[in-house]
PDB file of N, CA, C and O in Angstrom:
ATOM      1  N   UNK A   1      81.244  41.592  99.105  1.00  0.00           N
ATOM      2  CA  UNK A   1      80.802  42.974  99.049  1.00  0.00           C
ATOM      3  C   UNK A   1      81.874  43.820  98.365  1.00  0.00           C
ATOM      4  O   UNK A   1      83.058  43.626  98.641  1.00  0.00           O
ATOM      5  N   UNK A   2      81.490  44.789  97.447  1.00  0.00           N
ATOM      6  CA  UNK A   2      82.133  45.333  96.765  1.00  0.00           C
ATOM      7  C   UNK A   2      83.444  46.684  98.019  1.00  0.00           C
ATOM      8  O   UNK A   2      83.222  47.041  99.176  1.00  0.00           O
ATOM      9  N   UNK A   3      84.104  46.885  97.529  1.00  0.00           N
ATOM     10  CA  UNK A   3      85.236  48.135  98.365  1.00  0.00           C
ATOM     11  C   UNK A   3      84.977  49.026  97.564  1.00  0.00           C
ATOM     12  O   UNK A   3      85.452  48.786  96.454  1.00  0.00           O
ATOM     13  N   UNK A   4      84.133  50.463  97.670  1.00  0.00           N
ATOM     14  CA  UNK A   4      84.756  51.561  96.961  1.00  0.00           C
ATOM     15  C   UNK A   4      85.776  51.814  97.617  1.00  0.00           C
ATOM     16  O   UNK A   4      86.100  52.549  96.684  1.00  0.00           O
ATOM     17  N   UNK A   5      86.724  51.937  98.423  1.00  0.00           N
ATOM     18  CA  UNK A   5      87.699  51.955  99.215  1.00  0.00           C
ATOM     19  C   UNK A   5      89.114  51.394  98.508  1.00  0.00           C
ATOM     20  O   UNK A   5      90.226  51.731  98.914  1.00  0.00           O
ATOM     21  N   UNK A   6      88.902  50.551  97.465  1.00  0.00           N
ATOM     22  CA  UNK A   6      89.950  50.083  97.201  1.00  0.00           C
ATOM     23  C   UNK A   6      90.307  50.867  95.538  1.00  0.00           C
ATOM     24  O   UNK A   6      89.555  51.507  94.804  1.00  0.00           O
ATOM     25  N   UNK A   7      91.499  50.555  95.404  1.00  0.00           N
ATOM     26  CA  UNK A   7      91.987  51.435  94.456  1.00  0.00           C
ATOM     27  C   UNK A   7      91.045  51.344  93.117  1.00  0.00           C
ATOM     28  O   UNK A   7      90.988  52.323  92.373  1.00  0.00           O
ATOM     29  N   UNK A   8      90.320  50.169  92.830  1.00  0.00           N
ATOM     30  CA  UNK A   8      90.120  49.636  91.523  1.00  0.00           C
ATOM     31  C   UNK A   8      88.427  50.966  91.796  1.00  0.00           C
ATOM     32  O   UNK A   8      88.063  51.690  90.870  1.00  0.00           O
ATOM     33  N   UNK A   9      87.660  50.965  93.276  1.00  0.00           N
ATOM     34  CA  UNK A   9      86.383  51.625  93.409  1.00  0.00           C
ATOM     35  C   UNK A   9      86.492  52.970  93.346  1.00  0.00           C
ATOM     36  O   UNK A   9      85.572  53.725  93.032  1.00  0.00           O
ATOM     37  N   UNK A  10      88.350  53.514  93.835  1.00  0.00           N
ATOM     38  CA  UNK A  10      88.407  55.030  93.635  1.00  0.00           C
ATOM     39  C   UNK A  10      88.555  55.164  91.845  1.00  0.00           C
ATOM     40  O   UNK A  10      88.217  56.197  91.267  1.00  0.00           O
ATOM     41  N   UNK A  11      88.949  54.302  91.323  1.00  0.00           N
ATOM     42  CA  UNK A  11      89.084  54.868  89.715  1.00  0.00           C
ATOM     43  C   UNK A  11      87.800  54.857  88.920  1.00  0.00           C
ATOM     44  O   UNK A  11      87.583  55.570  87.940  1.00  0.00           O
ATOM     45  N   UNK A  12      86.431  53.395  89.787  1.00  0.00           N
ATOM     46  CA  UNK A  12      85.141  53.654  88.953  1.00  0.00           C
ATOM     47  C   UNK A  12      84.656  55.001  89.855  1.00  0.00           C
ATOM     48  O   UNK A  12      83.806  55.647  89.243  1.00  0.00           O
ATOM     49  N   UNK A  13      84.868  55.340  90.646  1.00  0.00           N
ATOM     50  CA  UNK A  13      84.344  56.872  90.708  1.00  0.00           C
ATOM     51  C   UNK A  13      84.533  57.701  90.706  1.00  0.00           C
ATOM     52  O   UNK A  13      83.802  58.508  91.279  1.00  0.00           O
ATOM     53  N   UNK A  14      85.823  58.124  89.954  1.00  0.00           N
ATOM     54  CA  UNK A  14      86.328  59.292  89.256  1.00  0.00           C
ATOM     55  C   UNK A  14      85.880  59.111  87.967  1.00  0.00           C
ATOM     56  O   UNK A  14      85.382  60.077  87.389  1.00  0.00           O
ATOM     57  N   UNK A  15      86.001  57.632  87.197  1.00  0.00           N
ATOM     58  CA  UNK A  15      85.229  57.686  85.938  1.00  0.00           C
ATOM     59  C   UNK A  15      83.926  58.034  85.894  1.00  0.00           C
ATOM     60  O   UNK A  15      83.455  58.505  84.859  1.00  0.00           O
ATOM     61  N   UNK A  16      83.260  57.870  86.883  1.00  0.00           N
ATOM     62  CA  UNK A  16      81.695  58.587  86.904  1.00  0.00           C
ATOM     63  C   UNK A  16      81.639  59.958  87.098  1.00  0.00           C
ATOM     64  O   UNK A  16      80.811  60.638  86.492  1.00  0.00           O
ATOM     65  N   UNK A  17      82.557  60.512  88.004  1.00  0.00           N
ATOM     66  CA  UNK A  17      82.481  61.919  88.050  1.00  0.00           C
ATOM     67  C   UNK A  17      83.077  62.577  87.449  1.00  0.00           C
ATOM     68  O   UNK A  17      82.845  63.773  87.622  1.00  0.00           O
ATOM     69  N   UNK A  18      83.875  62.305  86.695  1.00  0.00           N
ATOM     70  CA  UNK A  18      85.151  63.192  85.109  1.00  0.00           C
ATOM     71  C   UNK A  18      83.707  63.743  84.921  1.00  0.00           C
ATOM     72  O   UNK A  18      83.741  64.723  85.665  1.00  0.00           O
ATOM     73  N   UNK A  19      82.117  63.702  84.231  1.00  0.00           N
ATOM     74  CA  UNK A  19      81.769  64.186  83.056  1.00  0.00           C
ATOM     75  C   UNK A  19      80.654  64.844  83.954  1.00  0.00           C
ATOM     76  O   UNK A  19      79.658  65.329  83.418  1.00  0.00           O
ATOM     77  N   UNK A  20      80.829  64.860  85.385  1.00  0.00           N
ATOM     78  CA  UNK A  20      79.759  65.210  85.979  1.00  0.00           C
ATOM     79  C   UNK A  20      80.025  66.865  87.343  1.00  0.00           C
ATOM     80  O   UNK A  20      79.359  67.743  87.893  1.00  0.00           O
ATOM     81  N   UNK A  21      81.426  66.367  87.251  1.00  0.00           N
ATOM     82  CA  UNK A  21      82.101  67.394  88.460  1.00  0.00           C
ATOM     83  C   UNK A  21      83.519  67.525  88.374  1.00  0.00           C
ATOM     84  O   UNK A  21      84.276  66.622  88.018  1.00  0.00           O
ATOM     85  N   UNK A  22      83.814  68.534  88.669  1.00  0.00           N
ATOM     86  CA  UNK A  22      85.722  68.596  88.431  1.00  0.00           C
ATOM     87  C   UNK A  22      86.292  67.811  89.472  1.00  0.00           C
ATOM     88  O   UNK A  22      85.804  67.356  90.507  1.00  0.00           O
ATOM     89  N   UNK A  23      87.465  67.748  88.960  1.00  0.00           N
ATOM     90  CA  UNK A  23      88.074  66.269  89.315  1.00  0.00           C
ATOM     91  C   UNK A  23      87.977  66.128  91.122  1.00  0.00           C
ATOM     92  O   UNK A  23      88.230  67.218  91.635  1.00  0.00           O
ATOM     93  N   UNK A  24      87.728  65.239  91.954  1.00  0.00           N
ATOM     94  CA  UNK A  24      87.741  65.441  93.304  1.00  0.00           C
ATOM     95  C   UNK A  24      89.072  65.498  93.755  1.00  0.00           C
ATOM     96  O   UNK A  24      89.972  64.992  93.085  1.00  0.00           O
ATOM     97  N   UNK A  25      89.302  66.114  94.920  1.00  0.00           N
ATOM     98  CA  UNK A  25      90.655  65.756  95.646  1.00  0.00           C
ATOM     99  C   UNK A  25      90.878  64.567  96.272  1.00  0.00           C
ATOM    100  O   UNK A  25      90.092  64.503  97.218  1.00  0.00           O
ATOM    101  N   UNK A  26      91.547  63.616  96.213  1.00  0.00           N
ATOM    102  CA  UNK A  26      92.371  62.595  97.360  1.00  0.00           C
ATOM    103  C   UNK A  26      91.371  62.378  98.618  1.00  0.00           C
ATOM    104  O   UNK A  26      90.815  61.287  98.749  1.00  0.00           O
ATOM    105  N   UNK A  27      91.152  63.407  99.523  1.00  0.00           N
ATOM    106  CA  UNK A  27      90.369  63.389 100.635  1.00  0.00           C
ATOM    107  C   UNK A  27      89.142  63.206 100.637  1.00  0.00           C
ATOM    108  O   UNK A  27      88.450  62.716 101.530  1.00  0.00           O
ATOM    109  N   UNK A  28      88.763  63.704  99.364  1.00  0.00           N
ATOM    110  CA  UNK A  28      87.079  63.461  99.246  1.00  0.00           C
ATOM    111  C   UNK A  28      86.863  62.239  99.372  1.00  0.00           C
ATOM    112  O   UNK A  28      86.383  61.474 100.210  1.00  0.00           O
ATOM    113  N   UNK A  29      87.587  62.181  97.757  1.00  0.00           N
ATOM    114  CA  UNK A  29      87.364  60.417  97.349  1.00  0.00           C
ATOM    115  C   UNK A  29      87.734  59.579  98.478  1.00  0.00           C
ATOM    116  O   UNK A  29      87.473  58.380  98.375  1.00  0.00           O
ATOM    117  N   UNK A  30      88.414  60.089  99.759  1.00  0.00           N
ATOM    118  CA  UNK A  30      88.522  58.921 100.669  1.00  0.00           C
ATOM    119  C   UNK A  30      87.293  59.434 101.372  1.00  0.00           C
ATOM    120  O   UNK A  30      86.528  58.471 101.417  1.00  0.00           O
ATOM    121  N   UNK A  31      86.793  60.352 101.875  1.00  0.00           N
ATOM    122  CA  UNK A  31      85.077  60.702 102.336  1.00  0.00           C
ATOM    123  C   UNK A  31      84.232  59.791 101.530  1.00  0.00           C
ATOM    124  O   UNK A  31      83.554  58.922 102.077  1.00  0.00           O
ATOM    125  N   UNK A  32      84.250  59.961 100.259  1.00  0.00           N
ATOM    126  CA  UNK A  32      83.203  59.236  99.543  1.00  0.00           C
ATOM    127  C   UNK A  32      83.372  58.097  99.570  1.00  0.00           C
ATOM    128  O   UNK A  32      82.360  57.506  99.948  1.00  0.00           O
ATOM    129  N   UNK A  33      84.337  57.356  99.304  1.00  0.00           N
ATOM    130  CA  UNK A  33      84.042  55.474  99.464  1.00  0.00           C
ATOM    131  C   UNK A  33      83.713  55.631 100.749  1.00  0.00           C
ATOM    132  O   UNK A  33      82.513  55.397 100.895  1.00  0.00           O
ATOM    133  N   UNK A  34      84.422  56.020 102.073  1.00  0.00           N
ATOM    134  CA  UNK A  34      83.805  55.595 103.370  1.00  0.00           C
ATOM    135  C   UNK A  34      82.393  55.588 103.310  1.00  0.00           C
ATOM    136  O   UNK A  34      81.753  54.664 103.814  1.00  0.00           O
ATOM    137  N   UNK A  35      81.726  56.764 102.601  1.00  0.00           N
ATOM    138  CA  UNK A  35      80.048  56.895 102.816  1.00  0.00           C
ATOM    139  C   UNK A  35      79.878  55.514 102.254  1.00  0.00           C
ATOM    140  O   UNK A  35      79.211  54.647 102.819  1.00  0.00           O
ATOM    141  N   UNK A  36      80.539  55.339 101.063  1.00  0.00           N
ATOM    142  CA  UNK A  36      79.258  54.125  99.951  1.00  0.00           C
ATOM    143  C   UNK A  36      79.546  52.649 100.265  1.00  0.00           C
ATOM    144  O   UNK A  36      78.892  51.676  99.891  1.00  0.00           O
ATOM    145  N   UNK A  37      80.860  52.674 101.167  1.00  0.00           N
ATOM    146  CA  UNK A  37      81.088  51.573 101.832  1.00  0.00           C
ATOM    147  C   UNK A  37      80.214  51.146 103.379  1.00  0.00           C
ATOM    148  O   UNK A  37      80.242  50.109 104.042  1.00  0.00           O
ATOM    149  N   UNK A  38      79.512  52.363 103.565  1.00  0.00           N
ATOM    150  CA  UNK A  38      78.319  52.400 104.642  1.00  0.00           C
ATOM    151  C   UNK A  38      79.481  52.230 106.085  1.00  0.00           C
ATOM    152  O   UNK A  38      79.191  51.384 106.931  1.00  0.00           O
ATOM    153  N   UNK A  39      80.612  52.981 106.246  1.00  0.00           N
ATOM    154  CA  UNK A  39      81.401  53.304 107.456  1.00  0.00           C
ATOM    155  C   UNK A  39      80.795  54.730 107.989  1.00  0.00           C
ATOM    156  O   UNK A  39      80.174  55.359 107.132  1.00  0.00           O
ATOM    157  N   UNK A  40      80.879  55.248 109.124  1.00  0.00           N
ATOM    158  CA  UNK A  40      80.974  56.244 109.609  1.00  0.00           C
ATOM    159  C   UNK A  40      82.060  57.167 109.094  1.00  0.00           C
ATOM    160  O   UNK A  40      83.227  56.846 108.868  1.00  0.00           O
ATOM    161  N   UNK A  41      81.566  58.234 108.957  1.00  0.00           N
ATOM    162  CA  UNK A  41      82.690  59.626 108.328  1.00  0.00           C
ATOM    163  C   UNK A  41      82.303  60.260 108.730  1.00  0.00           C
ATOM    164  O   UNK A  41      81.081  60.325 108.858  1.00  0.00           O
ATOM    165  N   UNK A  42      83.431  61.423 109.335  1.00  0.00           N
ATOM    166  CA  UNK A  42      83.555  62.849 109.809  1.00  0.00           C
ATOM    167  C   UNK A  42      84.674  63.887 108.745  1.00  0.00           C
ATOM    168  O   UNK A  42      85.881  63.653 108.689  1.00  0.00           O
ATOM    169  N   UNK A  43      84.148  64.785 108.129  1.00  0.00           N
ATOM    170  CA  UNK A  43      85.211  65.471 107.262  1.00  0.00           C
ATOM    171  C   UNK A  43      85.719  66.811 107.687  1.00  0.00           C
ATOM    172  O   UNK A  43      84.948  67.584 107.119  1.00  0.00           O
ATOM    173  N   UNK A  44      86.560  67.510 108.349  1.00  0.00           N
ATOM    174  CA  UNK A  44      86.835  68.414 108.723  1.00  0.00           C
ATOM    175  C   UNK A  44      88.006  68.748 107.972  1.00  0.00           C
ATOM    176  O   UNK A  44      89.039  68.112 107.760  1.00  0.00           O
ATOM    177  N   UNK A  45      87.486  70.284 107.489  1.00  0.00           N
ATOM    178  CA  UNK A  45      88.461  70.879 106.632  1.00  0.00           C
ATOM    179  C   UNK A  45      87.960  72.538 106.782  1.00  0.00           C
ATOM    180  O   UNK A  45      87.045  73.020 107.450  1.00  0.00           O
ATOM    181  N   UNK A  46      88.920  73.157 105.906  1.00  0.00           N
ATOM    182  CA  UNK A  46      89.024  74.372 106.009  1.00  0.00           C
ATOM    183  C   UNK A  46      87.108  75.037 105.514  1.00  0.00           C
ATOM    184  O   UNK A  46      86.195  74.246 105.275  1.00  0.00           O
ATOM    185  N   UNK A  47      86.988  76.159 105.486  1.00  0.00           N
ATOM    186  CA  UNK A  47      86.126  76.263 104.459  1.00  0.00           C
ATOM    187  C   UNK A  47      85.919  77.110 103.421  1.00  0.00           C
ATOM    188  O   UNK A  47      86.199  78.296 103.593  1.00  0.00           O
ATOM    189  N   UNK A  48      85.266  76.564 101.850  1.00  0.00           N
ATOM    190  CA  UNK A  48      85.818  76.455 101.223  1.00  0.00           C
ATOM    191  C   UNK A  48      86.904  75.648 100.616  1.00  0.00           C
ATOM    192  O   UNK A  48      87.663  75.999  99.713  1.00  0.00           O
ATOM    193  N   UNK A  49      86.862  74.446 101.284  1.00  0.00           N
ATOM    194  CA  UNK A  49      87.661  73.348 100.887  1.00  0.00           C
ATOM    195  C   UNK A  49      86.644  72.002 100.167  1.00  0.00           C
ATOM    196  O   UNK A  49      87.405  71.044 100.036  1.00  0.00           O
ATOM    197  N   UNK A  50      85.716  71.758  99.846  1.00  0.00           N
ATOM    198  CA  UNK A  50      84.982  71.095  99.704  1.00  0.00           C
ATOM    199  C   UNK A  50      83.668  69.829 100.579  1.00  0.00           C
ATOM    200  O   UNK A  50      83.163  68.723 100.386  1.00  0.00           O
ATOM    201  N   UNK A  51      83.654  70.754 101.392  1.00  0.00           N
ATOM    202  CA  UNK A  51      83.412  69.833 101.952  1.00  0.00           C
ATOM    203  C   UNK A  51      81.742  69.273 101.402  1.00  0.00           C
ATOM    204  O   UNK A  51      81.458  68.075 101.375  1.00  0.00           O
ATOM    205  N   UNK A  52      81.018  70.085 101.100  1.00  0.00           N
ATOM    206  CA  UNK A  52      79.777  69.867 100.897  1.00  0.00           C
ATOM    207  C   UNK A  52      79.663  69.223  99.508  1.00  0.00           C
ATOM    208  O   UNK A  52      78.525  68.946  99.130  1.00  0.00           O
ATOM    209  N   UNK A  53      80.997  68.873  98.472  1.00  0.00           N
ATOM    210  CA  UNK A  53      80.896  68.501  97.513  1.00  0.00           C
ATOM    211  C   UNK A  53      81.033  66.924  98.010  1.00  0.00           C
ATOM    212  O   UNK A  53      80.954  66.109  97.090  1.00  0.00           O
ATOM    213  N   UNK A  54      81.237  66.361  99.401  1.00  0.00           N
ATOM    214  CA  UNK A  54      80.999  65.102  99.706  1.00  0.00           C
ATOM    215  C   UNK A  54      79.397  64.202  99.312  1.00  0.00           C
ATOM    216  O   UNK A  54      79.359  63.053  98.872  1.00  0.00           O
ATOM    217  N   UNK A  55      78.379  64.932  99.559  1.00  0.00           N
ATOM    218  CA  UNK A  55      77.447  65.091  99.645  1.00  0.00           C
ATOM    219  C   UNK A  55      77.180  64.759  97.840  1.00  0.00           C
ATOM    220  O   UNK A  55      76.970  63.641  97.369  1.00  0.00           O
ATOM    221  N   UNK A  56      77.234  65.607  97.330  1.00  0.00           N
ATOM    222  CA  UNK A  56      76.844  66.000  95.594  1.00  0.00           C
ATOM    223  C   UNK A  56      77.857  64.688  95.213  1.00  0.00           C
ATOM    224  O   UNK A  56      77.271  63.929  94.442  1.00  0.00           O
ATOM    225  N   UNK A  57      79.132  64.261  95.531  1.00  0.00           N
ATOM    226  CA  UNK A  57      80.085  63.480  94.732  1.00  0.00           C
ATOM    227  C   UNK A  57      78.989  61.857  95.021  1.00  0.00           C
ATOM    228  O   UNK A  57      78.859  61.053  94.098  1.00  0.00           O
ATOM    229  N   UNK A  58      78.343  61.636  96.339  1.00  0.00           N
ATOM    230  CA  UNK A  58      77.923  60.308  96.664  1.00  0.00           C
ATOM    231  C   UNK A  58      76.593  60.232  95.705  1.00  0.00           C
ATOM    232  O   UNK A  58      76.341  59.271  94.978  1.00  0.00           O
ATOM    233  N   UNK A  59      75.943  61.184  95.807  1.00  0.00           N
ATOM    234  CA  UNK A  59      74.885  61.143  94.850  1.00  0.00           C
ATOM    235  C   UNK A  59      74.724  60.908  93.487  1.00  0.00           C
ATOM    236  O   UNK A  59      73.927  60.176  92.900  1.00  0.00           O
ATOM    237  N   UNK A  60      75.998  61.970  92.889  1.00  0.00           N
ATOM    238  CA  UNK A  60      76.390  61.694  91.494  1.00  0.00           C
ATOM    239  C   UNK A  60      76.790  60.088  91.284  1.00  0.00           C
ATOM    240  O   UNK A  60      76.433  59.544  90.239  1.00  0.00           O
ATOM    241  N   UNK A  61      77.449  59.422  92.171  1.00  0.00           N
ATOM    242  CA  UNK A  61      78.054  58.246  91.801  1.00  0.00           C
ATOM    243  C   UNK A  61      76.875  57.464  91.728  1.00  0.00           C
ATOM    244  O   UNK A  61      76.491  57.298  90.570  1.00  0.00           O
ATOM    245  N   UNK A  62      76.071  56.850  92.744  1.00  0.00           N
ATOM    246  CA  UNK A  62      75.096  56.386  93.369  1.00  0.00           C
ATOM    247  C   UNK A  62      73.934  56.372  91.809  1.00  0.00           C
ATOM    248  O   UNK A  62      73.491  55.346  91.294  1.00  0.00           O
ATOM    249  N   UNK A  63      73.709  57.563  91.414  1.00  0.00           N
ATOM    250  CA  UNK A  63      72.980  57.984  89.954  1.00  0.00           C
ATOM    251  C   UNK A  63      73.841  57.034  88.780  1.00  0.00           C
ATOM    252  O   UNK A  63      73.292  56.214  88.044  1.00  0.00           O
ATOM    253  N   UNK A  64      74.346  57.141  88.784  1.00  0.00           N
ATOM    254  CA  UNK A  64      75.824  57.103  87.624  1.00  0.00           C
ATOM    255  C   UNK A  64      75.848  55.097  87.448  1.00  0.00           C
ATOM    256  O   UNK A  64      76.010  54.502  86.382  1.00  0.00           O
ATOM    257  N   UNK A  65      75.632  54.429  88.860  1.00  0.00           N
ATOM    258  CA  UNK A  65      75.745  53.298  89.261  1.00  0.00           C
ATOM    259  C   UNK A  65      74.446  52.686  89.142  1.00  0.00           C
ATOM    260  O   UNK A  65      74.385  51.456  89.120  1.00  0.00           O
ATOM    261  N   UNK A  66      73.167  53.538  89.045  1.00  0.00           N
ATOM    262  CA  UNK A  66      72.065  52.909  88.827  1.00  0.00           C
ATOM    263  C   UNK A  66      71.491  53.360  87.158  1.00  0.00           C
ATOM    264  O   UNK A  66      70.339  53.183  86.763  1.00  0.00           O
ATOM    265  N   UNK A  67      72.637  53.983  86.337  1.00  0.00           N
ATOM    266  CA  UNK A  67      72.265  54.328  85.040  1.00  0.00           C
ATOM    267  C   UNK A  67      72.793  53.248  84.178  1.00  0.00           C
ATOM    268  O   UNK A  67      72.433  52.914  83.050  1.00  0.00           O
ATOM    269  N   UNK A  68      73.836  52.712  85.039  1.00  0.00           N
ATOM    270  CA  UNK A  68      75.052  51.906  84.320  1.00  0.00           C
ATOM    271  C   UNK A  68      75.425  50.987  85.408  1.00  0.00           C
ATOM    272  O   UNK A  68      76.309  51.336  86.190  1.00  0.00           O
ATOM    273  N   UNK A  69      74.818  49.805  85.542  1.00  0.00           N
ATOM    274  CA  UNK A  69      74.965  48.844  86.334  1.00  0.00           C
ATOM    275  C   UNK A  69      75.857  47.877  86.137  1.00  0.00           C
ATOM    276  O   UNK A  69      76.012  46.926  86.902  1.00  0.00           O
ATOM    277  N   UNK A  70      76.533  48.090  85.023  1.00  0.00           N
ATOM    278  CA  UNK A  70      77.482  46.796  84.858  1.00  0.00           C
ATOM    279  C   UNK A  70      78.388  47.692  85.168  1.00  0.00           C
ATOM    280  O   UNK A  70      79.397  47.012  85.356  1.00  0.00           O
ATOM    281  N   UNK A  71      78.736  49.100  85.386  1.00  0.00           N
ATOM    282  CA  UNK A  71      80.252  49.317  86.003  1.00  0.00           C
ATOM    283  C   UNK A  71      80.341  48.586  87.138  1.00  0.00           C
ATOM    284  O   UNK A  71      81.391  47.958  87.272  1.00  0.00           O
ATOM    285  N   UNK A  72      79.432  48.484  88.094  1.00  0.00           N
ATOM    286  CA  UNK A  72      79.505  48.103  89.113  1.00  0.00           C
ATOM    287  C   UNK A  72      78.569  47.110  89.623  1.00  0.00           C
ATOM    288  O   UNK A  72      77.730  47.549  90.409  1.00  0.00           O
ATOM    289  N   UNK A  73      78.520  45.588  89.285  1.00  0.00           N
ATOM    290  CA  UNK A  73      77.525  44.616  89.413  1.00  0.00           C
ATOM    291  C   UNK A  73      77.001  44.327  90.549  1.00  0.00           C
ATOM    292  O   UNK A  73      75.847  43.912  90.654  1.00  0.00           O
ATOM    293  N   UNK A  74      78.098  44.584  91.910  1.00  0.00           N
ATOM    294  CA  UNK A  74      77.788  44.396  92.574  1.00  0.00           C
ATOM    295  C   UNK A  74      77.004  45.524  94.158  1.00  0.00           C
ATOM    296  O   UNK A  74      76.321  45.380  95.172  1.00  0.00           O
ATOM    297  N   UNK A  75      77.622  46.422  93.492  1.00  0.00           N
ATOM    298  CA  UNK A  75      76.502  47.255  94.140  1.00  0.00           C
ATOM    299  C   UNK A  75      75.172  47.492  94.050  1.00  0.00           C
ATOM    300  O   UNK A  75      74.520  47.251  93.035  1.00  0.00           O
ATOM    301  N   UNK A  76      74.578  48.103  95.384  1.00  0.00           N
ATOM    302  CA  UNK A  76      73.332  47.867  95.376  1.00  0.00           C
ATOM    303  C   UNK A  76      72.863  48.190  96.303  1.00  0.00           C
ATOM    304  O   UNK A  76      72.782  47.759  97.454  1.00  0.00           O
ATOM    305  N   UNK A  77      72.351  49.435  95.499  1.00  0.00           N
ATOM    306  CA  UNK A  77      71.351  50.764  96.416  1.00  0.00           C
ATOM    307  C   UNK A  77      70.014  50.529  95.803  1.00  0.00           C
ATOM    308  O   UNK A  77      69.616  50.123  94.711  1.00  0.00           O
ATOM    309  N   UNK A  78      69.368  51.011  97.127  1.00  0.00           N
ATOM    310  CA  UNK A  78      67.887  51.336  96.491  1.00  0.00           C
ATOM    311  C   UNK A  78      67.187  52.182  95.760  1.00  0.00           C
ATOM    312  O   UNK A  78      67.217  53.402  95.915  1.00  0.00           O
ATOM    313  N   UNK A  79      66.312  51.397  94.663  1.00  0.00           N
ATOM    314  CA  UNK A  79      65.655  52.060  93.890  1.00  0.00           C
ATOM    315  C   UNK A  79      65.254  53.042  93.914  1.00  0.00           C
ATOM    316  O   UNK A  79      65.352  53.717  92.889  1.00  0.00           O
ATOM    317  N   UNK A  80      64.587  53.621  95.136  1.00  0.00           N
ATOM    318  CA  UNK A  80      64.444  55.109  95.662  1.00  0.00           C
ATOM    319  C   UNK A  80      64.275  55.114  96.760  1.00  0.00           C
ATOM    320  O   UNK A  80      63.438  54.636  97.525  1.00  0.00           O
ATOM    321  N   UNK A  81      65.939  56.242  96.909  1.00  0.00           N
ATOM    322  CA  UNK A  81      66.678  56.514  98.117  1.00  0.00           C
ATOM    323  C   UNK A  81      66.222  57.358  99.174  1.00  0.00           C
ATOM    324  O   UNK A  81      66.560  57.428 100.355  1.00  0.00           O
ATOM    325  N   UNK A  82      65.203  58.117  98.352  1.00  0.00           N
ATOM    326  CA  UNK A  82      64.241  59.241  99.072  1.00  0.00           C
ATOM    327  C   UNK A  82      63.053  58.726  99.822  1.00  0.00           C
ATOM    328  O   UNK A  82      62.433  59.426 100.623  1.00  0.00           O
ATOM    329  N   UNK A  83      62.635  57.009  99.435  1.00  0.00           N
ATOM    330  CA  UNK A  83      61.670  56.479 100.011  1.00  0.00           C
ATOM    331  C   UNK A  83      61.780  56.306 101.552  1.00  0.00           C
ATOM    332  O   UNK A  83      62.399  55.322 101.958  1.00  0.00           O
ATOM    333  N   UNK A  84      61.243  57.163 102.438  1.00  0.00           N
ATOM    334  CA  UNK A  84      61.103  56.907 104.076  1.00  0.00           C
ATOM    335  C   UNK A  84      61.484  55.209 104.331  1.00  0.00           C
ATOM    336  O   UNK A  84      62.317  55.027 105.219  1.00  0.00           O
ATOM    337  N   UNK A  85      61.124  54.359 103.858  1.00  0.00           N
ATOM    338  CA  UNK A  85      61.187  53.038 103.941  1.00  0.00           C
ATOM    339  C   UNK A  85      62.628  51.920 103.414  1.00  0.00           C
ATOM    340  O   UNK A  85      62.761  50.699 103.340  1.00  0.00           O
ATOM    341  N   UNK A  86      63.645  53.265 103.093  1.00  0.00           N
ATOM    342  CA  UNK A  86      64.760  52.659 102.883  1.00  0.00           C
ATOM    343  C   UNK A  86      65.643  53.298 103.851  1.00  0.00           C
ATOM    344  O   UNK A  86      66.669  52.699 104.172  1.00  0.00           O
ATOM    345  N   UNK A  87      65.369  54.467 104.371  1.00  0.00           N
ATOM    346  CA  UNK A  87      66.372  55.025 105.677  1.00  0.00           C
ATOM    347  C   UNK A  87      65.952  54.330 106.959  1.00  0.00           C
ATOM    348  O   UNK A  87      64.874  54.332 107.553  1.00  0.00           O
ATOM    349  N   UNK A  88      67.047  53.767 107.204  1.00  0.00           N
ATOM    350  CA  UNK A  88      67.165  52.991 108.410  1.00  0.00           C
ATOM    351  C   UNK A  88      67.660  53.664 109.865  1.00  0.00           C
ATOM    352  O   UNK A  88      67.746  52.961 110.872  1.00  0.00           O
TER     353      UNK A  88
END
């Protein structure tokens, strides 16, 4: 199973998000692999600190990963995420 968690998954998803969102902070990107690594996350921060860009950064990637599948071969989300029949 793939790690976004690991250094090589935080750099394919800053390369997906350079052309899509300004650059994330450190904390996100550790929010965001936890989500796409399917761990539990809690993000508490100021506000106005980003927090809701957790949300927009997993999506963008998630898009980005099903436009361009060889960045990432081994991931593997569903075709449509909005389908009642893929939330578990």
């Amino acid at each position: 199973m793939y790690k976004f968690s690991s250094t090589e998954g935080w750099e394919m998803c800053c390369q997906i998000l350079k052309d899509r969102l300004p650059s994330p902070h450190d904390y996100q990107l550790e929010g965001v692999s936890a989500i796409l690594d399917k761990q539990d996350f809690i993000g508490v921060s100021a506000t106005g600190s980003g927090k809701s860009a957790y949300a927009y950064m997993v999506l963008h990637i998630i898009q980005g990963l099903q436009a361009h599948p060889t960045l990432c071969p081994l991931a593997n989300f569903p075709p449509d995420p909005e389908n009642p029949a893929y939330i578990s």
